[in-house]
DRENMARLUM-636864 format. One line per field, with one value per atom (N, C-alpha, C): atom name; y, z, x; chain. Coordinates in nm, 4 decimals. Atoms other than C-alpha are relative to their C-alpha. Last residue first. Layout:
N
atome	[CA	...] .
Y	[Y	...] .
Z	[Z	...] .
X	[X	...] .
chaine	[A	...] .
This chain:
193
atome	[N	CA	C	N	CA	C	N	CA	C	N	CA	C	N	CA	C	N	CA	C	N	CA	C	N	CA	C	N	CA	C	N	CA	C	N	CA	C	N	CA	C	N	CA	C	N	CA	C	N	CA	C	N	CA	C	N	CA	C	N	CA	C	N	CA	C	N	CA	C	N	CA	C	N	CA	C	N	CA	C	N	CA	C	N	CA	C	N	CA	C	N	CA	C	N	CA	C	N	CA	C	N	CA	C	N	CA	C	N	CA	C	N	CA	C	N	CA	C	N	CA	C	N	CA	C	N	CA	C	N	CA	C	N	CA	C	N	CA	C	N	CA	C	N	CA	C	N	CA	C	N	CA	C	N	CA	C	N	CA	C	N	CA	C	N	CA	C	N	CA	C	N	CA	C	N	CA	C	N	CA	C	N	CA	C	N	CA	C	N	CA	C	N	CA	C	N	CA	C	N	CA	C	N	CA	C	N	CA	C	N	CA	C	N	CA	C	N	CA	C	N	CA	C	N	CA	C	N	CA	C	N	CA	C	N	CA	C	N	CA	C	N	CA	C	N	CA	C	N	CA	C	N	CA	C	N	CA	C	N	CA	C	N	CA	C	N	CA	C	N	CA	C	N	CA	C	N	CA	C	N	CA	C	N	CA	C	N	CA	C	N	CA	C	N	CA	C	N	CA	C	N	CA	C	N	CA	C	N	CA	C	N	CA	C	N	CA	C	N	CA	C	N	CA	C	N	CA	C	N	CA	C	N	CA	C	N	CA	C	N	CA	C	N	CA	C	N	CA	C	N	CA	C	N	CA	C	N	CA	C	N	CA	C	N	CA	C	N	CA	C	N	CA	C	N	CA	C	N	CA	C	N	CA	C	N	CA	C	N	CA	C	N	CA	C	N	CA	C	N	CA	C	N	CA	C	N	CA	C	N	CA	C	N	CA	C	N	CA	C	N	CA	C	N	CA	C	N	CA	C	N	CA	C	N	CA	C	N	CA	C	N	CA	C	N	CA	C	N	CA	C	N	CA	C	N	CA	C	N	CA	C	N	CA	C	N	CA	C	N	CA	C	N	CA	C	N	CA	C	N	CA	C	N	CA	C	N	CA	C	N	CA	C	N	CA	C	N	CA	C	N	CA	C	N	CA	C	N	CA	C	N	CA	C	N	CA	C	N	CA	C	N	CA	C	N	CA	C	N	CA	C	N	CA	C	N	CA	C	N	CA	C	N	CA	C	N	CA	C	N	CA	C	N	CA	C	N	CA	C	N	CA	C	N	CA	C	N	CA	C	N	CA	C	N	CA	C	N	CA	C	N	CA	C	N	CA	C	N	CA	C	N	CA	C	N	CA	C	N	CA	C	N	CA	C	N	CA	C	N	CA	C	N	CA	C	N	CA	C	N	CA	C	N	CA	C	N	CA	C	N	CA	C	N	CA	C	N	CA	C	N	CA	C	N	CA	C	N	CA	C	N	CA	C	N	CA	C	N	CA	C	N	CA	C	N	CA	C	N	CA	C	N	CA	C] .
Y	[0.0243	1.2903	0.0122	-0.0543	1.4931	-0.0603	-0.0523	1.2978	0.0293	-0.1328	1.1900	0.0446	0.0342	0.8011	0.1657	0.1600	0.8662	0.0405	0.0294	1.1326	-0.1580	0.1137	1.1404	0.0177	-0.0104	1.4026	-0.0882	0.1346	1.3452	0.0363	0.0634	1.6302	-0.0847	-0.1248	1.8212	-0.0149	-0.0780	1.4603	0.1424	0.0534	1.2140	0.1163	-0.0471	1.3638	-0.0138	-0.1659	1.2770	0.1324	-0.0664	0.9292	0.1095	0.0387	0.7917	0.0641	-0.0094	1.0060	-0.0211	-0.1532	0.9919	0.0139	0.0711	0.5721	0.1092	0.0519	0.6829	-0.0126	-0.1243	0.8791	0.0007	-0.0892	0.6321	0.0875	0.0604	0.3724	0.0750	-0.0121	0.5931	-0.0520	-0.1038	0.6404	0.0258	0.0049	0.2233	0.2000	0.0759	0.2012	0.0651	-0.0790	0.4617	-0.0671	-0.1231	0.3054	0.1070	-0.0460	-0.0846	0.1491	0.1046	-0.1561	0.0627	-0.0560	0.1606	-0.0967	0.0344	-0.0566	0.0250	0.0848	-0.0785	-0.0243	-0.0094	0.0677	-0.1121	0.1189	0.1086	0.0083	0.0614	0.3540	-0.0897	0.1299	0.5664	-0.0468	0.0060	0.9002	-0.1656	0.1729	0.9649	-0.0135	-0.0208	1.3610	-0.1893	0.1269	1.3648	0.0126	0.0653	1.7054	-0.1153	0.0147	1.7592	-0.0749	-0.0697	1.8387	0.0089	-0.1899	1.7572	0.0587	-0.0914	1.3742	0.1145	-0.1337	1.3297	0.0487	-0.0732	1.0194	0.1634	-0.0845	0.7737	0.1275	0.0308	0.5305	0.1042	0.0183	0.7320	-0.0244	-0.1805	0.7531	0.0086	-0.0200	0.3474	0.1044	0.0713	0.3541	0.0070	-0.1445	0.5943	-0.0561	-0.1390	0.3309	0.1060	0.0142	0.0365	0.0919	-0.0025	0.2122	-0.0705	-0.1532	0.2877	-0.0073	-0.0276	-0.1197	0.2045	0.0568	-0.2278	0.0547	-0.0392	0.0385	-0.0283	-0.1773	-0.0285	0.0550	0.0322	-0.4526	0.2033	-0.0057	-0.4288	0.0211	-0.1470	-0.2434	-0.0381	-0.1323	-0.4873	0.0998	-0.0060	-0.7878	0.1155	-0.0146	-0.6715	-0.0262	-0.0762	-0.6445	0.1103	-0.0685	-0.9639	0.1473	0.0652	-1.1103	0.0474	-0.0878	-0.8876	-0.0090	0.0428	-1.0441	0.1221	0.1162	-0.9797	0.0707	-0.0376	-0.6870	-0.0435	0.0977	-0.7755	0.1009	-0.0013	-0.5712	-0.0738	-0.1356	-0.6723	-0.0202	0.0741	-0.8555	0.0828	-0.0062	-0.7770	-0.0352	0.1376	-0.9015	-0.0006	0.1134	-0.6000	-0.1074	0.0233	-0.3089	-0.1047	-0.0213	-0.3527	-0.0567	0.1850	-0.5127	0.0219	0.0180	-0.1024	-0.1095	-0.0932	-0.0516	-0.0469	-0.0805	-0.3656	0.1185	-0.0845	-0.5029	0.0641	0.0771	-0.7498	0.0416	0.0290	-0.5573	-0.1332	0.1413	-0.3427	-0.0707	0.0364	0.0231	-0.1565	0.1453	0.2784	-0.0721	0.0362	0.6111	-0.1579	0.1777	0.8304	-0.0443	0.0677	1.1944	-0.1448	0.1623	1.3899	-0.0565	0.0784	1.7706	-0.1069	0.1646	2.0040	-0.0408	0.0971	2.3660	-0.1696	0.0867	2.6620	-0.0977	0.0752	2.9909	-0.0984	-0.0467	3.2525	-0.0644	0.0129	3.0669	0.0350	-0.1325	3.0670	-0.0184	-0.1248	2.7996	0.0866	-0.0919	2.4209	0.1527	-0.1512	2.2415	0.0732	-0.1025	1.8955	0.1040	0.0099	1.5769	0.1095	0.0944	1.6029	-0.0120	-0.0463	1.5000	0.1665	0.1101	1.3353	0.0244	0.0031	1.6900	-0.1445	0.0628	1.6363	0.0126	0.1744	1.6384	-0.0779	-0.0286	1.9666	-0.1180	-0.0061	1.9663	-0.0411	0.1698	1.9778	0.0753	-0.0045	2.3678	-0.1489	0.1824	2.4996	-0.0079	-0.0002	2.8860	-0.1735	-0.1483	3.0550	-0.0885	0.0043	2.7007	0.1214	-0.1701	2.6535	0.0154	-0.1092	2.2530	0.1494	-0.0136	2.0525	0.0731	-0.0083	2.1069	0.0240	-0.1868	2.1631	0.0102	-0.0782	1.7991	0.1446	0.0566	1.6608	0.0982	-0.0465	1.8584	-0.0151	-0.1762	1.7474	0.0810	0.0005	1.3365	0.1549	0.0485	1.4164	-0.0319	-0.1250	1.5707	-0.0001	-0.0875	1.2591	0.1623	0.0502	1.0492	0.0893	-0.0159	1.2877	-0.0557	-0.1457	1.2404	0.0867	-0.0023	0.8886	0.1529	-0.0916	0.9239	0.0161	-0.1412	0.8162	0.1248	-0.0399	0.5077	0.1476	-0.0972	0.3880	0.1017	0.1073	0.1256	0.0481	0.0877	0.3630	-0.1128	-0.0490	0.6381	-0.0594	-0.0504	0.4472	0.0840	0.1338	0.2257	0.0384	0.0475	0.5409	-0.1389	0.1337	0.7004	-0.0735	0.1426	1.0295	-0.1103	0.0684	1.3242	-0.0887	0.0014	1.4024	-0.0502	0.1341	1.3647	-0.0406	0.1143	1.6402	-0.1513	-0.0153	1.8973	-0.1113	0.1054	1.7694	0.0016	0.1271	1.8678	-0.0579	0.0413	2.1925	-0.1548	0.0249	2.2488	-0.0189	0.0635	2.1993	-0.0159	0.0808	2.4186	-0.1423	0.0115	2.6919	-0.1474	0.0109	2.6317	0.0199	0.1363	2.5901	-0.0133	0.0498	2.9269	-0.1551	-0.0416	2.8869	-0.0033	-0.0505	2.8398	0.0545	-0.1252	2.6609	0.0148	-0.0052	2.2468	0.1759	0.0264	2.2163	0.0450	-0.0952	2.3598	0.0080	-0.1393	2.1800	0.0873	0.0151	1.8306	0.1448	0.0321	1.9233	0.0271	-0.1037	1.9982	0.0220	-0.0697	1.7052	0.1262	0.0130	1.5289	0.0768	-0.1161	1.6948	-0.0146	-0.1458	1.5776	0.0939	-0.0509	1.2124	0.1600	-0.1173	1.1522	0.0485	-0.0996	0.8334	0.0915	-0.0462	0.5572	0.1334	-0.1675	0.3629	0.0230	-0.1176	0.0000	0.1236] .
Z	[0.0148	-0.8876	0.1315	-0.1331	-0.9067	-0.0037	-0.0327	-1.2680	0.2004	0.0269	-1.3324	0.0008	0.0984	-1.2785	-0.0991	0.0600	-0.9729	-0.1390	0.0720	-0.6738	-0.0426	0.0733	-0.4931	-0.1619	0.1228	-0.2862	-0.0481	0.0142	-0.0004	-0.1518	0.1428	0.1167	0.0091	0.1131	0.4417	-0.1127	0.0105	0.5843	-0.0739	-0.0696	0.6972	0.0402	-0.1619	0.5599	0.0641	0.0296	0.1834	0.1757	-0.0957	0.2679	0.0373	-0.1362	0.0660	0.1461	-0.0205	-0.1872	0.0983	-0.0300	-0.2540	0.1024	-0.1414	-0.2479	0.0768	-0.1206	-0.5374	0.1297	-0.0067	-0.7361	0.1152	-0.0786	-0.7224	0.0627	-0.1098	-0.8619	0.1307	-0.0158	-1.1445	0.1398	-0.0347	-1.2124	0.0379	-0.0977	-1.1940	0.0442	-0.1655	-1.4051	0.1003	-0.0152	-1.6714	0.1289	-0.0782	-1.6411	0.0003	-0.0534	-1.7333	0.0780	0.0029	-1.8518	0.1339	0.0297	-1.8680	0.0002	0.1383	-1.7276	-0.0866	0.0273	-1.4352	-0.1103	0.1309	-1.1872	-0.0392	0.0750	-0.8589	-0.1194	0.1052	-0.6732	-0.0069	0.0799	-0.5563	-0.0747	0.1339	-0.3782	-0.0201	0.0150	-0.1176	-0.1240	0.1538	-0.0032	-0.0143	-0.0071	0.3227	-0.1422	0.0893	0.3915	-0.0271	0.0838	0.7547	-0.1499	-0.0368	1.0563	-0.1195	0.0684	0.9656	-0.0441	0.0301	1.0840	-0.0963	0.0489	1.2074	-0.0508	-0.0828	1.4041	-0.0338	-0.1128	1.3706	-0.0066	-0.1287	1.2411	0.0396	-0.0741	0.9315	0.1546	-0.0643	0.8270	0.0721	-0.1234	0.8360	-0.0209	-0.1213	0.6430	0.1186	-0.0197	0.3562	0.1439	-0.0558	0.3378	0.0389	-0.1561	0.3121	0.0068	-0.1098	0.0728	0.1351	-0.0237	-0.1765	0.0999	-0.0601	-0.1684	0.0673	-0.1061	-0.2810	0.0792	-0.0589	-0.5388	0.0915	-0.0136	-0.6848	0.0955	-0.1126	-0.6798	0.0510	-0.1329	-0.9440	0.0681	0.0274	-1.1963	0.1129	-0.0738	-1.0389	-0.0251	-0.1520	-1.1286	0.0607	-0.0623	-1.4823	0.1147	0.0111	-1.5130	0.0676	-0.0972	-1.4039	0.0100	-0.1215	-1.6699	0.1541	0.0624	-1.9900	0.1537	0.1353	-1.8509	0.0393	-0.0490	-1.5120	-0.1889	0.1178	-1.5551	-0.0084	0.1076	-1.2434	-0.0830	-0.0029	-1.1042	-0.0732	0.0987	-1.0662	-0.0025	0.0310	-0.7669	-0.1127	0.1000	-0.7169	-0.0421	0.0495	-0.3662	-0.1828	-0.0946	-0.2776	-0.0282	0.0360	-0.5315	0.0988	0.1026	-0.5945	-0.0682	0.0312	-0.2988	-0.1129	0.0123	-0.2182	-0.0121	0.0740	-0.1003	-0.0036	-0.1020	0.0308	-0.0963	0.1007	-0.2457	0.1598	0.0140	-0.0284	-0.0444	-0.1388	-0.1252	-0.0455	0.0387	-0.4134	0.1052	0.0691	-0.2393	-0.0735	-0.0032	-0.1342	-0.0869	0.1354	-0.0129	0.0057	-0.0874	0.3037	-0.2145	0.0779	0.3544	0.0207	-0.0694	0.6070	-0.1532	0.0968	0.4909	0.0639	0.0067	0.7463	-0.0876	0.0001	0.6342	0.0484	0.0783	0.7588	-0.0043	0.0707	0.8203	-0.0220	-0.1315	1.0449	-0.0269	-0.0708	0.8323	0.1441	-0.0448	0.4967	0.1644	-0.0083	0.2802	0.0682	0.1036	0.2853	0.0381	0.0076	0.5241	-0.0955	0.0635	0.6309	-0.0115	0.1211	0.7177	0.0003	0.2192	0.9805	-0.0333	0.1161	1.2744	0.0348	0.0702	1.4945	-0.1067	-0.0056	1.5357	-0.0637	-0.1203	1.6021	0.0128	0.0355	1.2193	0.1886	-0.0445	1.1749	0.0350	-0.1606	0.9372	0.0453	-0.0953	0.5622	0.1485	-0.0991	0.4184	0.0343	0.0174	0.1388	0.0910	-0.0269	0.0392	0.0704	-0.0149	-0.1782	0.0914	-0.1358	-0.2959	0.0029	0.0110	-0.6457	0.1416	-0.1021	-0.6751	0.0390	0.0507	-0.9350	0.0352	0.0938	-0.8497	-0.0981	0.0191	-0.5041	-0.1303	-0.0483	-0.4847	-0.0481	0.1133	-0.6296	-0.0028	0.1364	-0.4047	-0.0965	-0.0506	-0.0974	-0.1330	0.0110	-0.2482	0.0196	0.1459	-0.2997	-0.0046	0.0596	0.0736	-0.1852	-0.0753	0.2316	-0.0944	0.0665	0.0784	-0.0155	0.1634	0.1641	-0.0969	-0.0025	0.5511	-0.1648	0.0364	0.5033	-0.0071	0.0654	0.4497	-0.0707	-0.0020	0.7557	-0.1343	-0.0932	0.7354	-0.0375	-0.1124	0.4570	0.0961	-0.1166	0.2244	0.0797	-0.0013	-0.0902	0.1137	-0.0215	-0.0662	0.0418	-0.1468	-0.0166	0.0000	-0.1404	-0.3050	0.1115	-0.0249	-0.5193	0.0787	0.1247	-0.4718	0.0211	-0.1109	-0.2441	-0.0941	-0.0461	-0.3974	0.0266	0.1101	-0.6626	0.0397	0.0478	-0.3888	-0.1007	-0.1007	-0.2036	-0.0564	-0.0752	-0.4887	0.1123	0.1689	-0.6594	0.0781	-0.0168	-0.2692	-0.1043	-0.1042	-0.2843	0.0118	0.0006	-0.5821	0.0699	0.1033	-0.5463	-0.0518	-0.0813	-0.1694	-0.1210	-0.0771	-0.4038	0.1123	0.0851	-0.6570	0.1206	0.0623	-0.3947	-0.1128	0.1494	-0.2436	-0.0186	0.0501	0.1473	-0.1283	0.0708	0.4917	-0.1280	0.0404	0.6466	-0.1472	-0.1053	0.7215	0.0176	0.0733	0.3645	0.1340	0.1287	0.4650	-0.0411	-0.0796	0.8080	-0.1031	-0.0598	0.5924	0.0564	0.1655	0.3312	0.1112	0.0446	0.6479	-0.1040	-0.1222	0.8178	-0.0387	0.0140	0.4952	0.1125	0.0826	0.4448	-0.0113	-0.0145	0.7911	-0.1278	-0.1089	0.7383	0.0258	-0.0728	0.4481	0.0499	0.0405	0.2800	0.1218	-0.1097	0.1886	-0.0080	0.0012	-0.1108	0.1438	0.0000	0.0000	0.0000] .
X	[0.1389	-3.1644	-0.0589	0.0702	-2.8283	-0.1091	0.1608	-2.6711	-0.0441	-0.0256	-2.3521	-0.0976	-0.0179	-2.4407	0.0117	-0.0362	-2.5823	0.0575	-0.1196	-2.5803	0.0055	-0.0728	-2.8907	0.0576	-0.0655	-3.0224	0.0691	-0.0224	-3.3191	0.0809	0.0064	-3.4342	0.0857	0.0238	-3.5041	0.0107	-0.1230	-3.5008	-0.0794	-0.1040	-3.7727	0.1320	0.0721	-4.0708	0.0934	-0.0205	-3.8896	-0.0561	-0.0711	-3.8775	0.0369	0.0817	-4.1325	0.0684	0.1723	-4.0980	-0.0140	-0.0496	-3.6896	-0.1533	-0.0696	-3.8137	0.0200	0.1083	-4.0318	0.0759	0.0636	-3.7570	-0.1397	-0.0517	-3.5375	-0.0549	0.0549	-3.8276	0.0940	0.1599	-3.8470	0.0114	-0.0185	-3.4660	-0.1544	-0.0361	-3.4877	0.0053	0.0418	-3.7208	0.0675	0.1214	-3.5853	-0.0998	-0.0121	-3.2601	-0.1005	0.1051	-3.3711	0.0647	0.1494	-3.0230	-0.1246	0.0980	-2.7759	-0.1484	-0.0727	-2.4764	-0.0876	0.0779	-2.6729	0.0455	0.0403	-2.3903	-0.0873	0.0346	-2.3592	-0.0258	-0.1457	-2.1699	-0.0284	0.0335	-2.5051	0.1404	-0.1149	-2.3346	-0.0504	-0.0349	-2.6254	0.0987	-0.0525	-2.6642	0.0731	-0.0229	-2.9390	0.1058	0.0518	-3.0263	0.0980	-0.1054	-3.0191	-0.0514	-0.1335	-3.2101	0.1530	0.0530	-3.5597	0.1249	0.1125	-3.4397	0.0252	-0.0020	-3.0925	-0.1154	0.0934	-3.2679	0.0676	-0.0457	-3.0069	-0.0287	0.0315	-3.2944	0.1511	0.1158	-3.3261	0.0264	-0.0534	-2.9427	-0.1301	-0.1626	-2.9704	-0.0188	0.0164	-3.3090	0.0856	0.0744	-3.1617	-0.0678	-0.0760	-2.8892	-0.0867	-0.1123	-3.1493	0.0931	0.0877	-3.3666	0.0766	-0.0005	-3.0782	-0.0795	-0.0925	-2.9729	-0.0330	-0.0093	-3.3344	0.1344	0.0846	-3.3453	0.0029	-0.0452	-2.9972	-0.1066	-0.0449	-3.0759	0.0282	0.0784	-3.2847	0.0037	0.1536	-3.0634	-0.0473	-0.0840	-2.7351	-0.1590	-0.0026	-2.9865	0.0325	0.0823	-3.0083	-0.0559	-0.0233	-2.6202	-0.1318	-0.0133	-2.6070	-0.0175	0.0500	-2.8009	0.0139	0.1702	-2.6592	-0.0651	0.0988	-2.3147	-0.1026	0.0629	-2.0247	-0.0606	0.0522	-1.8005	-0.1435	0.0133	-1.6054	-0.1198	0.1666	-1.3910	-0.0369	0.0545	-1.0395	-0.1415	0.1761	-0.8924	0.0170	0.0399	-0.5359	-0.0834	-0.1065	-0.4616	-0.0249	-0.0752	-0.6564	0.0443	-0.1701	-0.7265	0.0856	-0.0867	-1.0498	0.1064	-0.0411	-1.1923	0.0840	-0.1766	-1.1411	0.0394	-0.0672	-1.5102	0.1648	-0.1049	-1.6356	0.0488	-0.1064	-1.9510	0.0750	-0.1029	-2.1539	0.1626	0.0016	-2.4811	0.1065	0.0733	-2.3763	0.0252	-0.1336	-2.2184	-0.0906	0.1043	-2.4457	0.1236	-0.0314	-2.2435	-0.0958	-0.0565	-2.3465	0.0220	-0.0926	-2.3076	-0.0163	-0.0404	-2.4960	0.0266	-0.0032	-2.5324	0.0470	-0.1047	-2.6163	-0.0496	0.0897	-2.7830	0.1172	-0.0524	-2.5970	-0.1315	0.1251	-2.7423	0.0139	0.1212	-2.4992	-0.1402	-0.0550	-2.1867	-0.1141	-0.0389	-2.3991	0.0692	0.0990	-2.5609	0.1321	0.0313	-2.3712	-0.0777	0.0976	-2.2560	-0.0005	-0.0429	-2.0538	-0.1341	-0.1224	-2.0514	0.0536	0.0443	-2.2854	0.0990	0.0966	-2.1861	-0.1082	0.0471	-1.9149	-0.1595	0.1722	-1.7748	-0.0590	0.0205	-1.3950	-0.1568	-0.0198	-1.2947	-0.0563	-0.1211	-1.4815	0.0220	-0.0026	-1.7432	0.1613	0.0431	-1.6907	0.0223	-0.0539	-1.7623	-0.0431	-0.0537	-1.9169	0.0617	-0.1195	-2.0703	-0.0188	-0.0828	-2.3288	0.1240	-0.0087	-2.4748	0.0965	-0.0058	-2.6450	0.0444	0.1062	-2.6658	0.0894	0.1395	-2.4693	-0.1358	0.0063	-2.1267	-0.1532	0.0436	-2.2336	0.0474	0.1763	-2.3366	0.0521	0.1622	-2.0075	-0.1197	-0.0606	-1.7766	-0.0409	-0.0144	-1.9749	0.0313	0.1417	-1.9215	-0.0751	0.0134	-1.5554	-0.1485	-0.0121	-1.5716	-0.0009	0.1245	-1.7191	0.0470	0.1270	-1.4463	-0.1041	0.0156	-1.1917	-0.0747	0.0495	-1.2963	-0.0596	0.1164	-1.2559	-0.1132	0.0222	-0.9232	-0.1669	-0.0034	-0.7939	-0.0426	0.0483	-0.9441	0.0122	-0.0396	-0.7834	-0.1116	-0.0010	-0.9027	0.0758	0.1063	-1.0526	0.0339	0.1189	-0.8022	-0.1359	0.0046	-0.5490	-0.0793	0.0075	-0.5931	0.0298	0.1212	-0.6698	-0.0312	-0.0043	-0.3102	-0.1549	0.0201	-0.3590	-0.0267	-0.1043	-0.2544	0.0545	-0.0980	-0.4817	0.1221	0.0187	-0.7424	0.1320	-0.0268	-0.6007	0.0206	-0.1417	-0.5675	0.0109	-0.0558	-0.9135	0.1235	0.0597	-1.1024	0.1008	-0.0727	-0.9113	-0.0385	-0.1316	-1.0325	0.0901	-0.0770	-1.3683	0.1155	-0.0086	-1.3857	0.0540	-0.1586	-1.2495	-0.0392	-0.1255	-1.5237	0.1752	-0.0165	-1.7774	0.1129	0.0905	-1.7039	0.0161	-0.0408	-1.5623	-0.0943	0.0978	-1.6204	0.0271	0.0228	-1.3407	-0.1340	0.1572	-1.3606	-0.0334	0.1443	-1.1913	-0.0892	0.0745	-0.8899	-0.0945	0.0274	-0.8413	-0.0417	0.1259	-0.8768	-0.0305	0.0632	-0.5552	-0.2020	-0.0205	-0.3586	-0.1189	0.0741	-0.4609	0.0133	0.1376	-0.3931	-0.0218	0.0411	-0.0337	-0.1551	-0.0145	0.0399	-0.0404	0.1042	-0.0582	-0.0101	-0.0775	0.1692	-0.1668	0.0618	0.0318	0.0197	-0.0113	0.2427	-0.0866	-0.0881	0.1382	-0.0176	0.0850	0.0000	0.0893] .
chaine	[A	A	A	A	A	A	A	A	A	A	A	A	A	A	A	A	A	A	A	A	A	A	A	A	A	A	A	A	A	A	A	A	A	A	A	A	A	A	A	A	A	A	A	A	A	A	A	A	A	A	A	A	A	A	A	A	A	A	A	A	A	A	A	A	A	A	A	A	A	A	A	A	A	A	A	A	A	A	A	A	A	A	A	A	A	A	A	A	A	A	A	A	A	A	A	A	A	A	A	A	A	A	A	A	A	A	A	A	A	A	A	A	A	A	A	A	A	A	A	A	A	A	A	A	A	A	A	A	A	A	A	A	A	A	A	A	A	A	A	A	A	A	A	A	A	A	A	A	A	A	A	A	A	A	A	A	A	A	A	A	A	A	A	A	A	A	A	A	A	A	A	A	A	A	A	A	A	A	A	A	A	A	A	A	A	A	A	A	A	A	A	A	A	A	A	A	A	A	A	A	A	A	A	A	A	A	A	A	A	A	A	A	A	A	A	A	A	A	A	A	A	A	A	A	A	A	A	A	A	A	A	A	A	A	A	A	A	A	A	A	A	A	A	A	A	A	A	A	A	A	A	A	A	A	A	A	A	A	A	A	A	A	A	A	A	A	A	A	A	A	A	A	A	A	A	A	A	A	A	A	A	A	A	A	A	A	A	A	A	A	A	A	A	A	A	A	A	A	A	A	A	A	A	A	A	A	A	A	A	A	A	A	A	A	A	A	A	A	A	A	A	A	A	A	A	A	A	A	A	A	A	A	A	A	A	A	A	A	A	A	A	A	A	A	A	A	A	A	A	A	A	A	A	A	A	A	A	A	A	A	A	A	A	A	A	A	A	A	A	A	A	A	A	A	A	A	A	A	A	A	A	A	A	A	A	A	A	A	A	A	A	A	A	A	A	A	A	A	A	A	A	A	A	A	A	A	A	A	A	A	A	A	A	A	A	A	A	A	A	A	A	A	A	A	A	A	A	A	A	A	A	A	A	A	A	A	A	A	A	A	A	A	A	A	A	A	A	A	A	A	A	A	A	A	A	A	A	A	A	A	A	A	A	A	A	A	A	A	A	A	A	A	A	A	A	A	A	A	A	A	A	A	A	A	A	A	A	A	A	A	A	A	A	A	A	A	A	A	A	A	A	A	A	A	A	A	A	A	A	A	A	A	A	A	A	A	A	A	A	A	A	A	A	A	A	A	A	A	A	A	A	A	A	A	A	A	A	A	A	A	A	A	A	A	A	A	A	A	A	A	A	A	A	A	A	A	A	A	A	A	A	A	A	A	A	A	A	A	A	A	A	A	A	A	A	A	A	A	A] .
């Protein structure tokens, strides 16, 4: 595993937890990541912060936000904030992964992803809905509620099969849970849904 210089990430993290434009919080986010080799990014602890801020960096790409900011590394929540320093909104951060899927099986004893057929591909579609309602479930039961909008980074792919279903049945699940959170934002497949 690359080595990964702890001091320029705590450095890298204190930057982001300042109030700033989304384009400067976005480039500070690319500048970190750029640093950090993608098998330590993806099976390191310590850089789960930069996870959470590559998902943050996403969202305000696509949503209109006067100013950006991850939380501070000793606040066990939210993630992070969006709006204004005397206005903020929390942002809770979670990622959906295929059930079974570890982040970073990747790059471990050299696995490689699999590709899989037509067959699996239309399982993975099915399986996207069922996996998004169990993560939105888990932020549910710990009871952030009203208090935060919910931002989900979907890292599943359908390999475009059935994607009008499944951006349908996204859109229902957003529905049912929409009382839950101040909203419900989902990051997929380059798309805010």
């Amino acid at each position: 595993m690359a080595e990964l210089d702890l001091i320029k990430l705590a450095e890298g993290r204190k930057a982001l937890e300042a109030w700033q434009t989304p384009e400067q919080f976005i480039s500070k986010v690319d500048e970190i990541a750029d640093a950090v080799d993608s098998e330590v990014l993806f099976n390191r602890n310590e850089t789960q912060f930069l996870r959470d801020a590559m998902v943050l960096a996403t969202f305000v790409r696509y949503r209109t936000v006067e100013k950006v900011r991850l939380a501070n590394e000793k606040d066990p929540w939210p993630d992070g904030f969006i709006g204004m320093p005397k206005d903020p909104v929390n942002i809770e951060v979670t990622e959906v992964l295929e059930e079974g899927r570890k982040r970073g099986d990747e790059y471990k004893n050299d696995a490689k992803p699999l590709d899989g057929d037509a067959e699996d591909w239309r399982r993975r579609a099915l399986d996207i809905p069922v996996q998004l309602e169990k993560a939105i479930k888990r932020k549910k039961k710990k009871g952030y509620g009203k208090k935060c909008k919910l931002v989900i980074y979907l890292n599943m792919s359908n390999y475009g099969v059935l994607q009008k279903e499944t951006e349908a049945k996204i859109a229902a699940i957003k529905a049912k849970y929409s009382a839950d959170f101040q909203e419900i934002c989902v990051l997929w497949q380059g798309k805010l849904l």
